[in-house]
N, C-alpha and C positions, 0 to 999 in steps of 0.2 A: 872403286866404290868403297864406303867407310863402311868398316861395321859397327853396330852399336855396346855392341858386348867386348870384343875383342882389342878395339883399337885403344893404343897407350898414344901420349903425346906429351911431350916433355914441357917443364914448367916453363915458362922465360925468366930468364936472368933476375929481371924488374921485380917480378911479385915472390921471391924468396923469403921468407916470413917464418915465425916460429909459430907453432899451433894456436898459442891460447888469442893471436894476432888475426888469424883467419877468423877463429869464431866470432873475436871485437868487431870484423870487420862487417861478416854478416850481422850482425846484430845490427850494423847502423844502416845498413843495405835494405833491412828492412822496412824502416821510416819513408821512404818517397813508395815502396810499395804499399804500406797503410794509408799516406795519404793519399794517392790513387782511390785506392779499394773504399776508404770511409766515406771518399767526393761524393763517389757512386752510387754508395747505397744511400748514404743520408741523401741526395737530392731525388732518389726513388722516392723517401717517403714525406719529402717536400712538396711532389706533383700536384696532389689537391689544392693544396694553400699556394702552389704559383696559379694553377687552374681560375683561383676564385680573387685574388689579387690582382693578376694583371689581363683578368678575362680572357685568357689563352685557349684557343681551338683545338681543335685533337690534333690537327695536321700540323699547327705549332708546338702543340707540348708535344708531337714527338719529335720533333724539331731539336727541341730544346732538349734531350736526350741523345739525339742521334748527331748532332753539330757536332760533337766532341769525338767520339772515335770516329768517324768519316773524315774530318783533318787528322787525325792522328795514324789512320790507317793509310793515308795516300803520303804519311812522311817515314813512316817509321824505319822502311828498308835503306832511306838513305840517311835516315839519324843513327840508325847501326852500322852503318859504313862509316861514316864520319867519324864517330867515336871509335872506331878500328884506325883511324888513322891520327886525331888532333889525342887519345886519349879516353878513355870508356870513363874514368874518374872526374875528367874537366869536362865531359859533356852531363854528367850524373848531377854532379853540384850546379851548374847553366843551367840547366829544365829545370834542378828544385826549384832558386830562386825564382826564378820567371813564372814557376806553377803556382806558386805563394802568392806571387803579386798579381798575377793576374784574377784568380780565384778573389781576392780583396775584391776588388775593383769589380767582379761579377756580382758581389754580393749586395750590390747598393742599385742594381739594376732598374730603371723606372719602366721600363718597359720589355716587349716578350721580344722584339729586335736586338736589343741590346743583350739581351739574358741568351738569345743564340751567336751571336757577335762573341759576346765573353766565353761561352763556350768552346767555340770554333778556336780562340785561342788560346784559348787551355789546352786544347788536341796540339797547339805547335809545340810548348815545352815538355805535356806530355811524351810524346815523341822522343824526345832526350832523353829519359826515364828510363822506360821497362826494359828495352835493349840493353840499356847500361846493368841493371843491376844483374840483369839473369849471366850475360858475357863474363861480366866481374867474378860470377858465384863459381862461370865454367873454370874462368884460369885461376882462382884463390886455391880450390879444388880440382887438382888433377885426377886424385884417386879415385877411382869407379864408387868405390864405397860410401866417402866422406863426403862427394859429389851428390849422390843421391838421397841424403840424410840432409844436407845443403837446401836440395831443390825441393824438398819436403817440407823446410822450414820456411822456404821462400813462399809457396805454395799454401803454406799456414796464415802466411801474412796477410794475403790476399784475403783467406776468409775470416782473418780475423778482425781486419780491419773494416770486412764486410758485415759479421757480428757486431761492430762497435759503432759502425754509421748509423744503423736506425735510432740506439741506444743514444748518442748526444745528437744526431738530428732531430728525433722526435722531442727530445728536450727541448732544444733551439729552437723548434719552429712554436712549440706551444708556450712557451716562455716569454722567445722574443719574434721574432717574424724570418720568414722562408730563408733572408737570405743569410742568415746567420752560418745556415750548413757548409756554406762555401769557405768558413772561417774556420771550419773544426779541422782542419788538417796541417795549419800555419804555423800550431807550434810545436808541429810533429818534427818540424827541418831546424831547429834548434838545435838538437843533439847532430845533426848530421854534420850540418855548416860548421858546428864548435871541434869535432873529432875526425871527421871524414876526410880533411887534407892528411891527416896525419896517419890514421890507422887505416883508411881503403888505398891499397896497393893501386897503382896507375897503370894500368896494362893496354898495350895498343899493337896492330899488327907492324911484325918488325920487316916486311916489304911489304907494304902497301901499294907499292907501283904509282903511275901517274894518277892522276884524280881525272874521271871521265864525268864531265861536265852531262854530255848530250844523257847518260846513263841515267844522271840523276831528273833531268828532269823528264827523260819517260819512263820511269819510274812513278813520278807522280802522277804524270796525265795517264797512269796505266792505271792506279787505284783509285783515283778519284772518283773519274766519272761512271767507271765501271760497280763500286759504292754507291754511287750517286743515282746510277740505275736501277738497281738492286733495290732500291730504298722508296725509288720513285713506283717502281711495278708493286711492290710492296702495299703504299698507299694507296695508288691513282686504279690499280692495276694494270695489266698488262698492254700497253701501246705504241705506237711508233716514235713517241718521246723517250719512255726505259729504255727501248730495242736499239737505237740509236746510241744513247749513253754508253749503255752494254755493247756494244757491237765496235763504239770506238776504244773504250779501252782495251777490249780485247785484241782489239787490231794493233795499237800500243804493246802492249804485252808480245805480242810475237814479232814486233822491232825487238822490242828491249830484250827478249832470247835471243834473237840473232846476234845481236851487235854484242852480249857480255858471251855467248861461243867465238865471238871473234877476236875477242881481246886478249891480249897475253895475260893482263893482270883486269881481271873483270871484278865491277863492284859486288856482284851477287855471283860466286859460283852454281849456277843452275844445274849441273851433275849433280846438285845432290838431291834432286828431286829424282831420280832415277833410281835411289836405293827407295824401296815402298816401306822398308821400315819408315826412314825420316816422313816419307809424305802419308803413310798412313795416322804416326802419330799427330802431325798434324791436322789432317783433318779429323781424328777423337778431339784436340782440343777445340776446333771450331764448335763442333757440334755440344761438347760437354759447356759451353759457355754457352752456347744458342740457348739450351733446355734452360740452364741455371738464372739469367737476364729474365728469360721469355717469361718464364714464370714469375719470378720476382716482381716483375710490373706489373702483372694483373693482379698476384696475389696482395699486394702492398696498396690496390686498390679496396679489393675486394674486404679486408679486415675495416679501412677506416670507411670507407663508402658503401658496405653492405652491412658488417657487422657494427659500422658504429664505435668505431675502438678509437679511439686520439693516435696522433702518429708515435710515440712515442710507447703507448701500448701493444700499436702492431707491431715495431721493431722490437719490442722485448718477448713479444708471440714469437718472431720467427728466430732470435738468436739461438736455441737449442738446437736447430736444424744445421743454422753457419757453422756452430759451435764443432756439429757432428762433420763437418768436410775436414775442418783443422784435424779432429781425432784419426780420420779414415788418412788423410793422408799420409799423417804419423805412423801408423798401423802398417800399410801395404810396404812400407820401405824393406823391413824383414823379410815381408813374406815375398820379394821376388826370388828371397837368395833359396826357396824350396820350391816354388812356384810358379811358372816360366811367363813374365812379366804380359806377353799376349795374352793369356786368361785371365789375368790381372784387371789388364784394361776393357777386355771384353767382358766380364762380369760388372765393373762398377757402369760400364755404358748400359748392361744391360739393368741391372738395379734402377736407372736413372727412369727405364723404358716403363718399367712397373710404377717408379713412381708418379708417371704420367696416366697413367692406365688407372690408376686408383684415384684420378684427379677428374678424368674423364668419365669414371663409372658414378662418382659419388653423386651423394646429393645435399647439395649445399646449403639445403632451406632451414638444417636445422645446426645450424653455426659450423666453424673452421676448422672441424676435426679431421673430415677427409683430408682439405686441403692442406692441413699441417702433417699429416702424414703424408704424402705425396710428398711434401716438399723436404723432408726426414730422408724420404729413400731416395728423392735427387740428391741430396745435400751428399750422403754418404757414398752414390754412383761418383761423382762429378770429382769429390775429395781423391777419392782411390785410382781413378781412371787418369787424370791430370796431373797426378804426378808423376805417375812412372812413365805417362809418354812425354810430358817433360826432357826425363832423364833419356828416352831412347832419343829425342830429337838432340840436345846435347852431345849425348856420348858420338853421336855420327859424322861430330865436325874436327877439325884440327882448333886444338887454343886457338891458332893467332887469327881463326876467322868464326870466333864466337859471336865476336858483336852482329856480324852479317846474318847467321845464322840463328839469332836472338833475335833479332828484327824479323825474322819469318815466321818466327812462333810464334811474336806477341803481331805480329801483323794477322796472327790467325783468330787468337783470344779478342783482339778490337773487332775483327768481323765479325766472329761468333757473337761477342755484344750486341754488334750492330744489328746484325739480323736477326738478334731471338729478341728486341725492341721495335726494330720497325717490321719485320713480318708477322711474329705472332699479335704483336700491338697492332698493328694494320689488321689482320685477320678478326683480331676483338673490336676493336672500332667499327669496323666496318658491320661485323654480325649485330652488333650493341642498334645501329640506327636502321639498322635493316627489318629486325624482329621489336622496336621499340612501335610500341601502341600508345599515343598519345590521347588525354582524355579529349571527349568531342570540346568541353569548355576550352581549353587552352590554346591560345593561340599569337600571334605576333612573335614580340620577341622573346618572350618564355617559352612560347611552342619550339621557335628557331636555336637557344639557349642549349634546353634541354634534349636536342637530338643532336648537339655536338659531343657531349663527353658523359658520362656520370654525374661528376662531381657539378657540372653544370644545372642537371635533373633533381639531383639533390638540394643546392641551393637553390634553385628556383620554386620546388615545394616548399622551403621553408617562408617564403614570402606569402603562400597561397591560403586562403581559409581551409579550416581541416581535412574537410573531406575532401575536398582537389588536391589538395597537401599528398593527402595521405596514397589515392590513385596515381597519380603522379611517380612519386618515389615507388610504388611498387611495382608500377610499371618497367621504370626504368633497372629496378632491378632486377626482375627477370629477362630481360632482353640481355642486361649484362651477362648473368648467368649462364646464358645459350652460347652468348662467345667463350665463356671459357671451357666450354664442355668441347664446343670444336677446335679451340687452338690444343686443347690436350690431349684430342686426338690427333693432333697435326705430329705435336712432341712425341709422343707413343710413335708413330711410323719412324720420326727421322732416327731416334732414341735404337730402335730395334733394326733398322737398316747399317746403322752405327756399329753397333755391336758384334753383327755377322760379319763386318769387314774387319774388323779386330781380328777378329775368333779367327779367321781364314789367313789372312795376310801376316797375323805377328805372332802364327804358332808354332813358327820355328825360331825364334829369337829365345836361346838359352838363359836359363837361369842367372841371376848375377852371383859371382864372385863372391 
């Protein structure tokens, strides 16, 4: 068993490098992580204007959010394998390219089929990504200290590139049209493509053993449909179609343990699920991305479709918040070396709990002030909690099976996506048409319209004479209102369930070095 504090492991040959070379390197390591993080948040605050241009349903537009990590989470464990074997560097520069062009090609989308088709294969070069760069950070960085300071930076990228999507999306989209957002990250791979053969070290596992074909693909048929289930009980609720999904990839799954304990040289070492550090920090990162998504969607609704703000105005509302994850993650790096990293991450999960709890008590009627606070003490939980278990997931592995073991982190970050969009978003949809009171006048396809989304109820008042107008949208926004009060009491439970298994499981894990 590895420990996360303890265990040294020596550099490879391959990535030998002089200091100021490491840091070039992550600096360019960053770039496929911001365009990642910017896709995301700017096509959050796209959602209306895809809603109201390509007449997108709820069970489409979350569709159209959830295509992308659902392929990306049924690839990732064997796009981290692979690049442990062809190269973490030649598969980093493969996905950029491929995520650039595909991303093009999604942006000119004519329809809401096409706009989840594009996405779905954006999840495949995605895939080649996040593995690569976190594996790369592990072997550039061997030392426990420079490592952590590393994943902290890496960890910055994410929200800062999450800060900087609503900021040129809402510009894009109010300037020129939706799909422009898909564009804002194309000529982030410039600097990458132009330096990154030269200054990103190429590191790959030095036996990698045969390549188990059957591994990989139940690997896939294990997260797919098991995702796919997840996602389905999510919207439809609970029935003999999710149960099924669920039931076979789980049956997958317990091939796929067998067969890589049987293998001499196995694509996922699954022992490491056995140290509860590596699986606890994992599952704080599921959940610290579940709270961070989940809210982000409703909230990003809630500014331009309650309060009326342009997209571009509610991502300049929420960047103080992103802003505060980069600062908290910056911050917590020091404080493990006095403060034994388990209360670390159990406080920022617990901070995340409160700032659900103040999202859930508030009252929203008289503009975004709760909600921006709420989303301040997530921002600041999620910053400080997701890096240092970053770093204990990291520190647990051997270098040469980083990539593997980076594929299981970010395999957790795309679920936590996935399901804090389609379950709290399912949870809100579903309260939104449940509690929505349509006026007696309204009816056919305005009636049918506006019990599918918000943004539907909202442009359909706009068509109506005033006083229906104006019944209409308030309608609709109180029903909205009641789903967010219960999805954040949903976050508040998982948030504070979170937290206690920190607090228990990683409070013997020593201070760092």
């Amino acid at each position: 068993m590895f420990s996360p504090s303890t265990t040294q492991h020596p550099r490879t040959p391959s990535i030998q490098s002089a200091p100021w070379r490491d840091w070039a390197a992550l600096a360019l390591l960053m770039f496929p992580v911001l365009l990642v993080a910017v896709d995301n948040t700017a096509l959050t605050f796209a959602l209306p204007q895809i809603a109201r241009s390509l007449e997108v349903g709820g069970v489409q537009l979350l569709w159209v959010v959830d295509a992308y990590p659902l392929v990306l989470a049924a690839l990732l464990v064997s796009m981290g394998n692979l690049g442990d074997r062809i190269g973490r560097r030649r598969l980093l520069l493969t996905g950029s390219t491929g995520f650039a062009a595909v991303s093009a090609a999604t942006a000119f989308a004519p329809s809401a089929e096409w706009l989840i088709a594009g996405r779905a294969s954006m999840g495949i070069f995605g895939a080649m990504l996040m593995p690569s760069t976190l594996s790369l950070i592990r072997n550039i960085f061997p030392d426990p200290n420079r490592r952590r300071l590393a994943v902290a930076v890496w960890a910055a990228g994410f929200s800062g590139g999450a800060a900087l999507g609503p900021i040129f999306g809402g510009w894009l989209v109010e300037h020129f049209w939706w799909g422009a957002v898909f564009l804002v990250g194309v000529p982030l791979l410039l600097p990458l493509l132009a330096f990154g053969p030269s200054l990103i070290p190429e590191s790959k596992d030095r036996n990698p053993g045969k390549p188990d074909v059957p591994s990989v693909v139940l690997s896939i048929i294990t997260m797919a449909p098991a995702v796919y289930g997840i996602k389905e009980a999510a919207v439809h609720g609970f029935g003999p179609g999710p149960a099924a999904f669920m039931a076979f990839g789980l049956a997958m799954g317990i091939v796929f343990v067998r067969r890589q304990r049987s293998l001499a040289s196995p694509m996922l070492d699954v022992r490491l699920f056995r140290n509860k550090v590596f699986s606890t920090a994992i599952t704080a990162n599921v959940l610290s991305l579940f709270s961070m998504t989940g809210f982000i969607y409703f909230f990003a609704q809630h500014l331009q479709l309650v309060e009326g703000q342009s997209p571009m105005q509610a991502g300049i509302s929420m960047v103080p918040a992103l802003l505060a994850t980069i600062v908290a993650g910056l911050v917590v790096v020091p404080l493990v070396k006095r403060i034994r990293p388990g209360l670390v991450v159990a406080s920022g999960l617990a901070l995340s709990a409160v700032g659900y709890l103040v999202a859930a008590l508030g009252n929203h009627s008289h503009g975004p002030g709760y909600l921006l606070t709420a989303l301040l003490l997530l921002a600041i939980g999620v910053g400080s909690a997701e890096t240092i278990s970053n770093d204990l997931i990291l520190g647990a592995v051997p270098a040469d099976k980083a990539g593997a073991a980076s594929a299981i982190s970010e395999t957790g970050y795309e679920l936590g996506s996935l399901l804090g969009t389609a379950v709290l978003g399912s949870i809100l949809t579903a309260s939104y048409q449940h509690h929505l009171l349509l006026p007696g006048e309204l009816s056919g396809h305005a009636a049918e319209r506006s019990r599918e989304t918000l943004a539907g109820a909202v442009d359909t008042a706009a068509t109506l004479p005033q006083p229906l107008g104006d019944a209409l949208t308030a309608a609709a926004r109180a029903a909205f209102e009641s789903g967010v009060h219960i999805t954040a009491a949903i976050g508040l439970v998982l948030m504070a369930g979170a937290a206690v298994l920190a607090a228990v499981v990683l409070r013997r894990v020593p201070t760092a070095n």
